[in-house]
C-alpha positions in Angstrom: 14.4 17.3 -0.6 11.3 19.0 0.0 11.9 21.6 -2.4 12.5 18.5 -5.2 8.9 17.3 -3.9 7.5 20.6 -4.2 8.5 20.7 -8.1 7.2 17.3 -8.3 3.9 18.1 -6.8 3.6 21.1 -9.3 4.7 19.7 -12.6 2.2 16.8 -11.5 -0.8 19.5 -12.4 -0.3 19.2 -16.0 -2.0 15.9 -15.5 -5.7 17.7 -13.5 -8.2 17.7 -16.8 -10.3 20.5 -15.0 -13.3 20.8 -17.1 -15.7 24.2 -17.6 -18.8 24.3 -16.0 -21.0 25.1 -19.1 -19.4 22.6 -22.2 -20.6 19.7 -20.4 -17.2 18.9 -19.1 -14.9 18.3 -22.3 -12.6 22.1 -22.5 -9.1 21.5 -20.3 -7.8 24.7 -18.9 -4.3 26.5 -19.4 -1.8 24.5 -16.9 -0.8 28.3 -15.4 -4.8 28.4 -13.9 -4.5 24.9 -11.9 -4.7 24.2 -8.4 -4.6 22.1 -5.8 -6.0 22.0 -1.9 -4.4 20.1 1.0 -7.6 18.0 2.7 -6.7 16.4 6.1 -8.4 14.3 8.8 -8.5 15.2 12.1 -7.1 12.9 14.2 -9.0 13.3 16.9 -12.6 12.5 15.2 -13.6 9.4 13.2 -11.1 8.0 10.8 -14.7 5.8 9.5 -17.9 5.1 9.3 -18.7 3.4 12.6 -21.7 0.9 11.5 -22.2 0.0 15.0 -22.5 3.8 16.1 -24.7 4.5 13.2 -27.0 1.0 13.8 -27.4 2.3 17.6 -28.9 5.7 16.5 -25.0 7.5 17.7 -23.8 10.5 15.5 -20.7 9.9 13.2 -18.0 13.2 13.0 -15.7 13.0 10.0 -13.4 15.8 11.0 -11.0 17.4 8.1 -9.6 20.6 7.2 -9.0 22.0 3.9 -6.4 24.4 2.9 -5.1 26.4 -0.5 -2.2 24.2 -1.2 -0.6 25.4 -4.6 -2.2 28.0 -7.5 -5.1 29.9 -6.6 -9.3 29.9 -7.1 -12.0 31.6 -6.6 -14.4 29.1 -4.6 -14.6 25.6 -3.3 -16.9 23.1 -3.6 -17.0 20.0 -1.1 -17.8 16.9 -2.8 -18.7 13.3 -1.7 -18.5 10.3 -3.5 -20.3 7.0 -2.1 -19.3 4.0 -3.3 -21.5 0.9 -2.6 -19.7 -2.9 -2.6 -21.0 -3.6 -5.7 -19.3 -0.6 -7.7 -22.4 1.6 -7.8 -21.1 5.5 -7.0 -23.3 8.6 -5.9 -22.0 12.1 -5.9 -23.4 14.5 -3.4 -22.5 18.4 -2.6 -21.8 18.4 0.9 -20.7 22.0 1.1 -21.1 24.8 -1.2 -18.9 27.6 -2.1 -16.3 27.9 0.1 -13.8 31.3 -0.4 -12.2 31.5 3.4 -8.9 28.9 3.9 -8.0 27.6 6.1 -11.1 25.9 6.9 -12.6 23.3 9.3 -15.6 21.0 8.6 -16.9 18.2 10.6 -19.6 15.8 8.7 -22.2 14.3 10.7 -24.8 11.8 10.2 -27.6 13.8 9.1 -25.4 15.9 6.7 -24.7 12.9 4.5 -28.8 11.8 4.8 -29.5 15.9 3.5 -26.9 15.6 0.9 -26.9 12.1 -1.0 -30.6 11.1 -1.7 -29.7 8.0 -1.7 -28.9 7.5 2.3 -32.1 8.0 4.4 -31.2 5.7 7.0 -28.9 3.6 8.7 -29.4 0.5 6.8 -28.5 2.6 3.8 -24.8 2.1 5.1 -23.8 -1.1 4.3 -20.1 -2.9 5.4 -17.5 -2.6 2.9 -19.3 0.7 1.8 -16.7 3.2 1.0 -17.4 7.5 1.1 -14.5 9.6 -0.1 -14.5 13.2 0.3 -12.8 15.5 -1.9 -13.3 19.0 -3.5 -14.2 20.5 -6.8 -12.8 24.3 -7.5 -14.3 27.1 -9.4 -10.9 28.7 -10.9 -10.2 32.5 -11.8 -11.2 32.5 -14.8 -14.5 30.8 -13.9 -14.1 27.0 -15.4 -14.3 24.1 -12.6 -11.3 22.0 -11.7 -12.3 18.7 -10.5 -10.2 16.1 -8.3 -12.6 13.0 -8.8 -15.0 12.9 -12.4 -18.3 12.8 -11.6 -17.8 8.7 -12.4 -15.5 8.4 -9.4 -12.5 7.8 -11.8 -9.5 9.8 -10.8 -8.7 12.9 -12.4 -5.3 13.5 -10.9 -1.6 12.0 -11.3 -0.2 9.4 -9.9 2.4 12.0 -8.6 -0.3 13.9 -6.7 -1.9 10.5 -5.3 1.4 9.6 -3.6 2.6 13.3 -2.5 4.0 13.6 0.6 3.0 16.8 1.0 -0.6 17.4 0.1 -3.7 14.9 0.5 -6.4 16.3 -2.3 -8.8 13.4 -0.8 -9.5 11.5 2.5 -11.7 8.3 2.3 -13.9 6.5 5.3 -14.8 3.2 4.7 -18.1 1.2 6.4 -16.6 -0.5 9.0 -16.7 -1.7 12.6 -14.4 -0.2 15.6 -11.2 -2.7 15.8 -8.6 -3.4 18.5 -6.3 -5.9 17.3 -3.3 -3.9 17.7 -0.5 -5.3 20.2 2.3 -7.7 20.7 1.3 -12.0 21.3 3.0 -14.9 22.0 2.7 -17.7 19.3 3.9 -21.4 19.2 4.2 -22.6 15.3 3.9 -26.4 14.2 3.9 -28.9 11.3 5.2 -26.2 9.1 6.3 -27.3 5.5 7.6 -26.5 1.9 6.8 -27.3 -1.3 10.6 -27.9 -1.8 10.9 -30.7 0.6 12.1 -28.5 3.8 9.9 -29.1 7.4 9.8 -28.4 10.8 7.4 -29.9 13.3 8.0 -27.2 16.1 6.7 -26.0 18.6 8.5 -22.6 17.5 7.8 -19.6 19.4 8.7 -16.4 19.6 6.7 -12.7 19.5 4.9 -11.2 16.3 3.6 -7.6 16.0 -0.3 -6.3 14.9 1.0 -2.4 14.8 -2.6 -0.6 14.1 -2.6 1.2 10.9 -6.2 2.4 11.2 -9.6 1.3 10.0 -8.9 -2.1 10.8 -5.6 -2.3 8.8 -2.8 -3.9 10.7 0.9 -4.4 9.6 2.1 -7.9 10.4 5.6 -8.2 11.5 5.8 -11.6 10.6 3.2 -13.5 8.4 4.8 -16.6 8.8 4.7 -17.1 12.6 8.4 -18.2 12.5 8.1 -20.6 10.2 10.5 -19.7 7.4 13.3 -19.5 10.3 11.7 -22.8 11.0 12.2 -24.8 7.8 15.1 -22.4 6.4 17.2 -21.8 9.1 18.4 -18.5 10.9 18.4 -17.1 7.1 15.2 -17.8 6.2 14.0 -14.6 7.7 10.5 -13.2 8.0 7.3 -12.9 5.3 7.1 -8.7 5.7 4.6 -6.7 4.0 1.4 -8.4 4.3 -1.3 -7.0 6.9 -4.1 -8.4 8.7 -7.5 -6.9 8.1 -10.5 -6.6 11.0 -14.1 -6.1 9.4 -16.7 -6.4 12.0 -14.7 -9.7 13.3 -13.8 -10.9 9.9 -10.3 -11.3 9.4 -8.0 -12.0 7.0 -4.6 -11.2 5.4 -3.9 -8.9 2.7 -1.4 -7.6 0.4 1.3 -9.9 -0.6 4.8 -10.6 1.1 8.3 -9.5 0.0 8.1 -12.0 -2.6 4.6 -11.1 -4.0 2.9 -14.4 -2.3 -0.7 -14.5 -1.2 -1.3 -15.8 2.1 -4.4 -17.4 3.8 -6.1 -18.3 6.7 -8.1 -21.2 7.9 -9.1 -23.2 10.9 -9.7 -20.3 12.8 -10.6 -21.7 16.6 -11.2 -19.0 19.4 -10.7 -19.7 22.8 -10.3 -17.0 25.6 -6.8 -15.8 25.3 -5.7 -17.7 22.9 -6.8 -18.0 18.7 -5.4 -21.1 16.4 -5.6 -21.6 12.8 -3.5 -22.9 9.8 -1.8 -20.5 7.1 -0.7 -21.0 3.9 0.6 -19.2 1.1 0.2 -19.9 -2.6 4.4 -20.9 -2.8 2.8 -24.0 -0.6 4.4 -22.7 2.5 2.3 -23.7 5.3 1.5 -24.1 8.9 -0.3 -24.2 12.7 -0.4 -21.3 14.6 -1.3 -20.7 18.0 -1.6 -16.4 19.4 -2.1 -16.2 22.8 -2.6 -12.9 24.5 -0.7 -11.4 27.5 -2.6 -8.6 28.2 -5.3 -10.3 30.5 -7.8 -9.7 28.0 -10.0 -12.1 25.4 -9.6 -12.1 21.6 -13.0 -11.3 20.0 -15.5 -13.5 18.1 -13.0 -13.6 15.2 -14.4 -15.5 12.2 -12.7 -15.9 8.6 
C-alpha cells in the first residue's frame, strides 16, 4: 500500500507549475526536474500562535523539520505566508538558502517581526490570523519550484495536499491555548423533529471532546442523545461535526453524516456544569446540560 501511495505522491508532481526565477514566473519546468520536501511540526513545541503568550511579552517556538522527500534541488528557501481575517496575505523569507537535509528550524517571535514588515508588534497578531509555512526550491537546473504562488493560492495537487506520506506545508493559526478535551456527563430534554417525532427526557449518557489540536475537537455525539431519543435505539449518533475553542468562543463546525449544520445557543455557565439549546438546519433540536467530573470548572465559554 505504501508503495501504491508512493506512485501516487510522484505522478501527483506533474501538477507543481514551478516557475523560473527570471521570466517573472510564467515558464513550467520538465516534470523529470520536480521535487518535493517533507515539512513536519515538532510535537513538542507550539502547534500555534499563542495570542495570550505573545500579548504577555512570552516568546512563541514553531518547531519543524524539513527533509528532501522525492527528486532533488539545489537549495531551499523557507517561506511564510500571513494571512490576515479579512483575506489580506504577506509573504516573507524566513530562511534563506538552505543545501544540508535533514534540517531543524524553530521560529520565534522576533524572527517573524525581522522577516514580514508588516508584524512589528504584538497587536499586529490578531485572532483568527493564520501563518503557514512552507518552502520554495531552487532546482538543478536553476529555475524555482514553488509550493504556495506568491498570492497564497496553491500550487500543488490535491494528491499531494492529502498524502499520507509527505506534509509540503504546516499552518499556525492566531489562537488562544484550549482545554476542552475530555469525557462529561450530559442530561438532554425537549428534544424534537421536524417530522413530528419528540422526546421530553431527561436522556443521559456520556459524550466525548477528543482534542484534535488548536482548539479543534471531535464530538462523539452532536446530538447529546437525542436522535436515540426521538428515533429509537436506531436513531444512532450525529458523527462528524467538531466543536471549536477560540479564546472561549465556541461553536460547532463541519457538518454531520448527513451534511447538516448544527448550532448553538443559550449558552449558560455555571461551575461544573454548561447548558445551552442546539439545533440543526433538518429542525432537529434540543436542551443540553455538560457537567464535568473532573473536579474542575468549565471556562468563561461564550458563543
Amino acid at each position: 500500500m505504501k508503495k501504491i501511495k508512493l506512485i501516487f505522491t510522484t505522478l501527483a508532481i506533474l501538477l507543481l507549475m514551478p516557475s523560473c526565477e527570471n521570466d517573472g514566473g510564467n515558464s513550467k519546468i520538465n516534470f523529470k526536474n520536480g521535487a518535493l520536501v517533507n515539512l513536519q511540526k515538532i510535537s513538542t513545541t507550539d502547534s500555534f500562535i499563542d495570542l495570550v503568550a505573545v500579548n504577555s511579552g512570552a516568546d512563541i517556538n514553531l518547531g519543524f523539520t524539513v527533509d528532501k522527500a522525492i527528486g532533488d534541488f539545489s537549495s531551499m528557501d523557507i517561506v511564510g505566508f500571513y494571512t490576515k481575517e479579512d483575506g489580506t496575505i504577506y509573504k516573507a523569507t524566513l530562511v534563506s538558502n538552505v543545501t544540508t537535509f535533514p534540517a531543524t528550524f524553530n521560529i520565534s517571535k522576533t524572527d517573524l517581526f525581522d522577516a514580514f514588515d508588516e508584524l512589528n508588534t504584538a497587536s499586529d497578531f490578531e485572532l483568527g490570523d493564520k501563518l503557514i509555512i512552507t518552502t520554495q526550491l531552487t532546482l538543478k537546473d536553476g529555475s524555482i519550484q514553488r509550493i504556495i504562488n506568491d498570492d497564497g493560492s496553491p500550487n500543488y495537487s490535491p494528491n499531494i495536499a492529502s498524502s499520507g506520506l509527505y506534509k509540503v506545508l504546516q499552518s499556525y493559526g492566531v489562537s488562544c491555548p484550549s482545554d476542552l478535551g475530555g469525557i462529561y456527563d450530559f442530561v438532554t430534554t425537549n428534544v424534537k423533529a421536524p417530522t413530528g417525532e419528540s422526546a421530553a427526557g431527561p436522556l443521559t449518557g456520556t459524550v466525548t471532546f477528543e482534542d484534535q489540536g488548536g482548539g479543534v475537537y471531535a464530538i462523539s455525539d452532536a446530538s447529546f442523545g437525542g436522535w436515540i431519543g426521538i428515533y429509537g435505539p436506531g436513531g444512532g449518533v450525529a458523527e462528524g461535526l467538531t466543536l471549536t475553542d477560540v479564546c472561549n468562543k465556541i461553536a460547532y463546525t463541519g457538518t454531520d453524516q448527513y451534511g447538516e449544520i448544527f448550532t448553538f445557543s443559550n449558552l449558560t455557565v455555571n461551575g461544573n456544569q454548561i447548558s445551552f439549546h442546539w439545533e440543526n438546519d433538518y429542525g432537529e433540536y434540543g436542551d443540553t446540560t455538560l457537567t464535568r467530573t473532573d473536579d474542575s470548572n468549565w471556562p468563561d465559554l461564550r458563543l
